[in-house]
N, C-alpha and C positions, 0 to 999 in steps of 0.2 A: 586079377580081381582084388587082390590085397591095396593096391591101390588108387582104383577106386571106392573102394569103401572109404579108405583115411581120406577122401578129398571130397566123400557123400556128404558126412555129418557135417564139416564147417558151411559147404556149399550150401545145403536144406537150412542150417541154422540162420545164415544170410539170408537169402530167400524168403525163408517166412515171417521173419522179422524185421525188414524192409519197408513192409506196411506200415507197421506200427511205427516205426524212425519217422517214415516221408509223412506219416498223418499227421504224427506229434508235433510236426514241425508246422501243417498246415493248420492246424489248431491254435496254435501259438499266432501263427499272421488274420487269420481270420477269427480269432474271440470268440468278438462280439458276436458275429451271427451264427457261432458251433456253441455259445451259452444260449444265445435266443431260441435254436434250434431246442436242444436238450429239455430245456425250459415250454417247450410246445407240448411235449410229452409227459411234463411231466418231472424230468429230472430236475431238483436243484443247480441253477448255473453255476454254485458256487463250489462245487466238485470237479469243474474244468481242471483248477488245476492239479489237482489228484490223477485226473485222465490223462492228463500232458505229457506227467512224470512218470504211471505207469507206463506208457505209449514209449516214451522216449526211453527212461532208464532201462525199462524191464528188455525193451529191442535192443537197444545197446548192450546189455549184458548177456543176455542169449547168443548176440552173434559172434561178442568176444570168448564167449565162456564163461563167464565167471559167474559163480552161483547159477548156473544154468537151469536144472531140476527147482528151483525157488522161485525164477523168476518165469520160467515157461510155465508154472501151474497159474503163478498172478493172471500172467494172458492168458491163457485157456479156459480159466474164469472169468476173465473181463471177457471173451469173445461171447460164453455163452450167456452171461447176462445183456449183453450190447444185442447181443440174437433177439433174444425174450422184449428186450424194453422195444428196442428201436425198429424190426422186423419182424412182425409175429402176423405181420398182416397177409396172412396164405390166401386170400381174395386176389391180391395185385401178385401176380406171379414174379413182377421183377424185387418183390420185396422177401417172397418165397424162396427166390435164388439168393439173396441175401443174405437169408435166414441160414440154408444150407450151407454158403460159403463159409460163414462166421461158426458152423457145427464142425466144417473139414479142418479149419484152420486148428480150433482147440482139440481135433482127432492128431493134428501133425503135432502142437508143442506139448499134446500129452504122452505121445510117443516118447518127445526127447525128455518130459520128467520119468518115463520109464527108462530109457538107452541111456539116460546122461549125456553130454556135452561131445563126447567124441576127442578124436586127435584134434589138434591144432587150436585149442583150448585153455585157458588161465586154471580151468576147474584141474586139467589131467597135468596141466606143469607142476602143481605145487602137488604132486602125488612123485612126477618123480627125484 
């Protein structure tokens, strides 16, 4: 059991932060039409890149560990405002499941700002 738990946390910190890397990156190639989107709703385009770098850096550092509990709250927060702005529309059910997914997700990286980073981590190396 012992180890699998030390191979849970790096694994679930991958996993769920995977999104946010493969998005940030689909952001970055498609812009124009992810500001034009934002901008349909509502959002300022001019926050893209603020989104790109939370997307990108905040994944990247959750899956290596570092500052892990800092950056998993930033997503946890961006999940549920992205919930609220961009899927609130509980009429079209696939935007309800949407809505839901983007709730689980900031349920998972709120966990890891309660557990911390786990083994195999930059946060637990520079502890020992």
């Amino acid at each position: 059991m012992q180890t699998f738990q030390s191979l849970a946390a790096p694994a679930g910190r991958v996993l769920i932060s995977l999104l946010f890397v493969i998005t940030g990156i689909n952001k970055i190639t498609g812009f124009e039409g992810t500001q034009a989107y934002m901008e349909s709703v509502g959002v300022p385009g001019m926050l893209l890149p603020l989104v790109i770098a939370l997307e990108l850096l905040g994944g990247l550092a959750v899956i290596l560990g570092w500052h892990t509990r800092i950056a998993a709250f930033l997503l946890a927060g961006f999940c549920l405002l992205s919930a609220v702005i961009f899927h609130a529309n509980f009429g079209d059910q696939m935007q309800m499941l949407m809505f839901l997914k983007n709730l689980g997700i900031a349920g998972g990286f709120l966990m890891i700002v309660s557990l911390g980073a786990g083994p195999f981590s930059i946060d637990n190396r520079k502890r020992s």
